[in-house]
C-alpha positions in Angstrom: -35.2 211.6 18.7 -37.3 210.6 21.8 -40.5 209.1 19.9 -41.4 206.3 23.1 -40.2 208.9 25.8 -36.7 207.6 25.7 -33.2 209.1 24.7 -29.6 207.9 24.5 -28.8 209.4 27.8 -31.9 207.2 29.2 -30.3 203.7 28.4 -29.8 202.5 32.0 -33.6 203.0 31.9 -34.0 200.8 29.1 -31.8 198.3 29.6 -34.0 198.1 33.3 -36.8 196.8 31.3 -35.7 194.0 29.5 -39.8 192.3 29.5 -40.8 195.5 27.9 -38.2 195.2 24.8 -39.1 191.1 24.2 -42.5 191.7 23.9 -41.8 194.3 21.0 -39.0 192.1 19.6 -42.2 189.2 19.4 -44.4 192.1 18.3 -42.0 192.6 15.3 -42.2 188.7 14.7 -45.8 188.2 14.5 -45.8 191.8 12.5 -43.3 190.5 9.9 -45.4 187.3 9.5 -48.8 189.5 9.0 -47.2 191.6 6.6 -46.0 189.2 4.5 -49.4 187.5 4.4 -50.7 190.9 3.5 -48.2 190.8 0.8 -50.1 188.0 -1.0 -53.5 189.4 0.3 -53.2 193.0 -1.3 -51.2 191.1 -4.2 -54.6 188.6 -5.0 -56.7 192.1 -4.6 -55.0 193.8 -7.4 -53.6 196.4 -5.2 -50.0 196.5 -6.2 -48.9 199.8 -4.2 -50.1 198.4 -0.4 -48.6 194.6 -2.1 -45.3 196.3 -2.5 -45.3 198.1 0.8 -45.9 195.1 3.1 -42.1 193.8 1.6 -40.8 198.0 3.0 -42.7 197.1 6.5 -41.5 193.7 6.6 -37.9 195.1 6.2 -38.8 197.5 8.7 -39.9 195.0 11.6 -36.6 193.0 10.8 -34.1 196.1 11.2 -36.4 197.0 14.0 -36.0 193.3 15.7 -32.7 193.2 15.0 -32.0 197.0 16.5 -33.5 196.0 19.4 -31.4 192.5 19.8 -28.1 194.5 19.5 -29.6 197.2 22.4 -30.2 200.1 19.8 -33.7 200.9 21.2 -34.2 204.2 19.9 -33.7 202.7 16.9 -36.6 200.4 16.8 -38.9 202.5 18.4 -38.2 204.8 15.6 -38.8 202.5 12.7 -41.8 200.6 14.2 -43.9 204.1 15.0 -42.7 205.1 11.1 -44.1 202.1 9.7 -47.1 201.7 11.9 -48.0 205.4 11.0 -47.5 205.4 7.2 -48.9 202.3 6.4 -52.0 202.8 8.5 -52.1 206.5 6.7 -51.4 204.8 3.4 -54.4 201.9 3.7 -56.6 204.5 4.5 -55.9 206.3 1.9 -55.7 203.8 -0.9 -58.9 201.5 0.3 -60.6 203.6 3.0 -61.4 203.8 6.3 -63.7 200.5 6.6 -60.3 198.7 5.7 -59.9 198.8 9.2 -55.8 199.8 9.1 -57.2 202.6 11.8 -57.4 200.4 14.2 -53.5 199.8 14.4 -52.9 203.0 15.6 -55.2 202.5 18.6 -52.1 200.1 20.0 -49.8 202.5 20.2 -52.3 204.3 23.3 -51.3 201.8 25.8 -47.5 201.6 24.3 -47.7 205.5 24.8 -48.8 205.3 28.8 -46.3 202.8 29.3 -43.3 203.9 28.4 -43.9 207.6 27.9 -42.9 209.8 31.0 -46.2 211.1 31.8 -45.0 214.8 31.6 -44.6 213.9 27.9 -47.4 211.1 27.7 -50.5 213.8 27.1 -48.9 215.5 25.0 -47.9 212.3 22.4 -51.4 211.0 22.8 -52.4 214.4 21.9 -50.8 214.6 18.6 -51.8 210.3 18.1 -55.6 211.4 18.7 -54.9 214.4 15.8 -53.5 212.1 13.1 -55.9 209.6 13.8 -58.9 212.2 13.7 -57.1 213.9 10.5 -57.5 210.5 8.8 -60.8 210.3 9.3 -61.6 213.6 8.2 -59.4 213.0 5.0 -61.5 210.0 4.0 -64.9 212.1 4.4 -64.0 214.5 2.1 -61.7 212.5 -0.3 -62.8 208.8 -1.2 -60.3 206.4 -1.7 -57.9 206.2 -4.6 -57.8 202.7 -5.1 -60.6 201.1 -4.1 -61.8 197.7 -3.4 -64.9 195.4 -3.6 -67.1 195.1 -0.5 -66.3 191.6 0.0 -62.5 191.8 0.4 -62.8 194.9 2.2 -64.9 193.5 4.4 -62.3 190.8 4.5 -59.2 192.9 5.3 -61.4 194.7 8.1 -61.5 191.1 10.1 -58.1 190.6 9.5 -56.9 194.1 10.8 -59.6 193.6 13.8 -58.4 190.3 14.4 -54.7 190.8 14.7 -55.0 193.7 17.0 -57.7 192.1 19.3 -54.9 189.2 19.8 -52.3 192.1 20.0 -53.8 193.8 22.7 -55.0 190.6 24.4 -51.2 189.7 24.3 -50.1 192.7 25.5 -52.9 193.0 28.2 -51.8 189.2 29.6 -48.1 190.6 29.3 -48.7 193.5 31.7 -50.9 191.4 33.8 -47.8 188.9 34.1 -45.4 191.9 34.8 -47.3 193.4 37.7 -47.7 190.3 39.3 -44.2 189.8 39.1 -43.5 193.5 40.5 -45.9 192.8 43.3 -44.1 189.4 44.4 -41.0 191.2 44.3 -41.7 193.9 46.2 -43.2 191.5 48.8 -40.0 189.8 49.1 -38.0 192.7 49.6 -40.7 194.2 51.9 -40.5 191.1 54.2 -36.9 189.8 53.9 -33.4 190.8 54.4 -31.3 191.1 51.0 -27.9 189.3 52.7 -29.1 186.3 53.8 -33.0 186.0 52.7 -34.2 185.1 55.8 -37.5 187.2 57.1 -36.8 190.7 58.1 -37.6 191.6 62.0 -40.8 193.3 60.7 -42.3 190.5 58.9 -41.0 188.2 61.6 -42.8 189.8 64.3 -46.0 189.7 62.0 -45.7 186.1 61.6 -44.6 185.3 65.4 -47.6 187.4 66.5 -49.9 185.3 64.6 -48.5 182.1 66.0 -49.1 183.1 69.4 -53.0 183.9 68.6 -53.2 180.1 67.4 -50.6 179.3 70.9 -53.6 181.3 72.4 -56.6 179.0 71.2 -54.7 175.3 71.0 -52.0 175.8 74.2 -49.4 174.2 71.7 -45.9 174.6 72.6 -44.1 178.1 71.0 -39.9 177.5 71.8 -38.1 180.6 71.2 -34.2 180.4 69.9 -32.1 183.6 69.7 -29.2 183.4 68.3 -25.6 185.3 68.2 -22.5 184.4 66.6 -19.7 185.1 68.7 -16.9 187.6 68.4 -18.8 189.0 65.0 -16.4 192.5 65.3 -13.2 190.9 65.5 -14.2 188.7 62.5 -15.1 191.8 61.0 -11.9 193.6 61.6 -10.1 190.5 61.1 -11.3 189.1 57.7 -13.0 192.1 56.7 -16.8 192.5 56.2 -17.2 190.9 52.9 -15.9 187.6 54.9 -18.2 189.2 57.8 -21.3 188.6 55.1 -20.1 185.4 54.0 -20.5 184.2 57.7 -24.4 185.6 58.3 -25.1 183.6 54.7 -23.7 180.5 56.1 -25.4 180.4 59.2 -28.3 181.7 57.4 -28.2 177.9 55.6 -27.3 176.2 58.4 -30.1 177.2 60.7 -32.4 176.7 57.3 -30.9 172.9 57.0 -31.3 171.9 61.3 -34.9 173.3 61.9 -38.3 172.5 60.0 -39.9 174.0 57.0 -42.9 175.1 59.0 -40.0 177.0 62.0 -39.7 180.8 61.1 -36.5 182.1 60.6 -35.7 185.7 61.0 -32.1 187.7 61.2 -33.6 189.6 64.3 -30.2 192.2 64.1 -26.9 192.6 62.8 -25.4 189.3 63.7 -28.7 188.5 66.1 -31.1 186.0 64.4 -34.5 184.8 65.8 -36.2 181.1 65.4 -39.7 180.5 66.5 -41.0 176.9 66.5 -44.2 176.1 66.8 -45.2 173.1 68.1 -41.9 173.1 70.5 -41.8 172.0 74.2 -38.9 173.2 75.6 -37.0 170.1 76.0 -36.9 169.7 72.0 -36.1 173.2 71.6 -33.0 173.1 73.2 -32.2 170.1 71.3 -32.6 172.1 68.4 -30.6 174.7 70.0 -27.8 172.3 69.8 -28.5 170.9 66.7 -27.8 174.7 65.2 -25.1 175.6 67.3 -22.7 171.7 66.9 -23.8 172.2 63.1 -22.0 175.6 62.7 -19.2 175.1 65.0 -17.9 171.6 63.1 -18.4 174.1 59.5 -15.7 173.2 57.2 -15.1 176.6 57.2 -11.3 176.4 56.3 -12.5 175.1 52.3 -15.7 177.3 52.4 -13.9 181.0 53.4 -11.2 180.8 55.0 -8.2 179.1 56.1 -7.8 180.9 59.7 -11.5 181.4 60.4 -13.2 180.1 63.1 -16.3 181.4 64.5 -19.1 179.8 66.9 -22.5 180.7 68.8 -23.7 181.3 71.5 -28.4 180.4 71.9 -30.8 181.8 74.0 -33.6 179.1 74.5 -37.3 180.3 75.9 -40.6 179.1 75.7 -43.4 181.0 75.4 -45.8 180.9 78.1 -49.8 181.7 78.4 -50.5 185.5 79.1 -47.0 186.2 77.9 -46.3 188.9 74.9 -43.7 188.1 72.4 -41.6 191.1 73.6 -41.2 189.3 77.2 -40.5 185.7 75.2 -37.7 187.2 73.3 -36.5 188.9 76.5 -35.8 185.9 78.1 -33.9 184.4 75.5 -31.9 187.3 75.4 -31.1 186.4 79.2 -30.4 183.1 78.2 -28.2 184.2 75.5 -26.5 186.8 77.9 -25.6 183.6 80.5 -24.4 182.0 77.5 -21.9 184.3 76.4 -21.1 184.9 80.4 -20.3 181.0 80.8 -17.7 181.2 77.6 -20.0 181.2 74.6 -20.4 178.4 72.1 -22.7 176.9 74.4 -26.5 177.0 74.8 -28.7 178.2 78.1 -32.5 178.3 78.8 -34.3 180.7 80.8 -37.5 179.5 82.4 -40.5 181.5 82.4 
């Protein structure tokens, strides 16, 4: 049965929505408690038959709940759309269309667009819009078979108007939540790399570029650090690369733990990373230089990775200068880095502007 879009050979699909399934486990709380309030309701109103058929939706929700906790999806789709369609069919029909049980097929509309895949989505609304328009043509021609006094139909209209209005308002915060969330994930992976979530070279140029418009109006100091950990293949080949990855996350950490919160960070390459510090002349960028590269060489890496690991780096200091581009900063670090790794690596240069 594919009733919300969904089959059995779509479960990797379901189990990748995880907010979308507690949201209708908490629908089928708040539905079991409303039911059984209508229990009493219908009960008080003398209307035995809608009494006796909250206690079969109640069931319904909890099977439904329940289907859903122990991953059987399909399941509860199934049972919720059953008892949402029958008991709104049945209300109408009993107590009429001003009972206002109409209105709880209106919630399936959004439930529909969400879930539905959209080459299926018209087509579901489609038959929705006929049973709904079929119900109120039923009740035109044939009054209701059990009807009610105006006052406590008037009363069980508020009630069906007011639970839905807090269903979708639910339901409308819930999707508001969920894009939001999408959108700040998508901005991380956008501007960051997944090994070591440091920022990406694209978003790093961004940022760096914006620090030298504000270098550009104050004349502050910008010190440029580029950074490369020496011998990266042979640790590769060595180790292997999952003990390759464990090496860019550590340094990753401990460039993180020497600089400042307002430095930028960036893994610039493969084993390459970039540090811009704003604020930097170029005497305290080189100390930070230091700071970095003693930090990663005295690692304890024989208790973090490995026994027979030991890996160092080699910095690249600059310092921006007025007129300059970022390109021709980073370039001269490179030099620096270059003389570094000339003079026996594990050591840090500057080149001057």
């Amino acid at each position: 049965m594919n009733i919300n879009g969904y089959t059995t050979n779509n479960r990797k699909v379901i189990d990748q929505r995880p907010e979308f399934w507690r949201v209708t486990m908490r629908c089928s709380q708040l539905a079991i408690m409303v039911d059984t309030a209508f229990f009493f309701l219908f009960h008080a109103l003398d209307s035995p038959i809608l009494a006796w058929v909250n206690i079969v939706s109640v069931t319904m929700y909890i099977a439904a709940y329940y289907a859903v906790k122990n991953r059987k999806q399909d399941l509860a789709v199934g049972l919720i759309w059953t008892e949402v369609l029958l008991h709104a069919a049945l209300g109408i029909v009993l107590i009429g269309w001003e009972s206002g049980f109409h209105y709880y097929l209106l919630m399936f509309i959004p439930a529909i667009c969400l879930s539905t895949p959209r080459n299926r989505a018209f087509f579901v609304l489609l038959l929705l819009f006929g049973f709904y328009v079929g119900l109120s043509l039923l009740t035109w021609f044939v009054g209701p078979l059990q009807p009610i006094e105006s006052t406590p139909l008037k009363i069980v209209q508020i009630f069906n108007l007011s639970f839905v209005f807090v269903m979708f308002s639910y339901l409308s915060m819930f999707y508001l939540k969920t894009v939001r969330h999408a959108q700040k994930k998508l901005h991380i992976m956008a501007t960051t790399d997944p090994l070591t979530a440091l920022f990406n070279r694209r978003h790093m140029t961004y940022l760096a570029e914006r620090e030298i418009q504000r270098f550009t109006r104050t004349n502050s100091p910008i010190g440029i650090l580029l950074i490369d950990i020496d011998h990266f293949k042979v640790i590769n080949d060595q180790f292997g690369h999952n003990v390759g990855d464990d090496v860019l996350v550590n340094i990753a950490l401990i460039i993180k733990q020497q600089v400042r919160t307002q430095d930028l960070i960036a893994r610039w390459g493969g084993e390459e990373f970039l540090v811009v510090l704003p604020d930097t002349t170029t005497g305290d960028a080189r100390l930070s230089a230091e700071r970095i590269r003693a930090a990663f060489h005295d690692y304890d890496w024989l208790n973090k990775i490995d026994a027979n690991l030991s890996a160092t780096i080699s910095i690249g200091v600059s310092e921006f200068q007025q007129g300059e581009s970022l390109s021709s900063a980073i370039a001269r670090a490179d030099l620096a880095l270059y003389k570094s790794k000339a003079a026996g690596r594990n050591r840090v240069e500057f080149e001057p502007g």
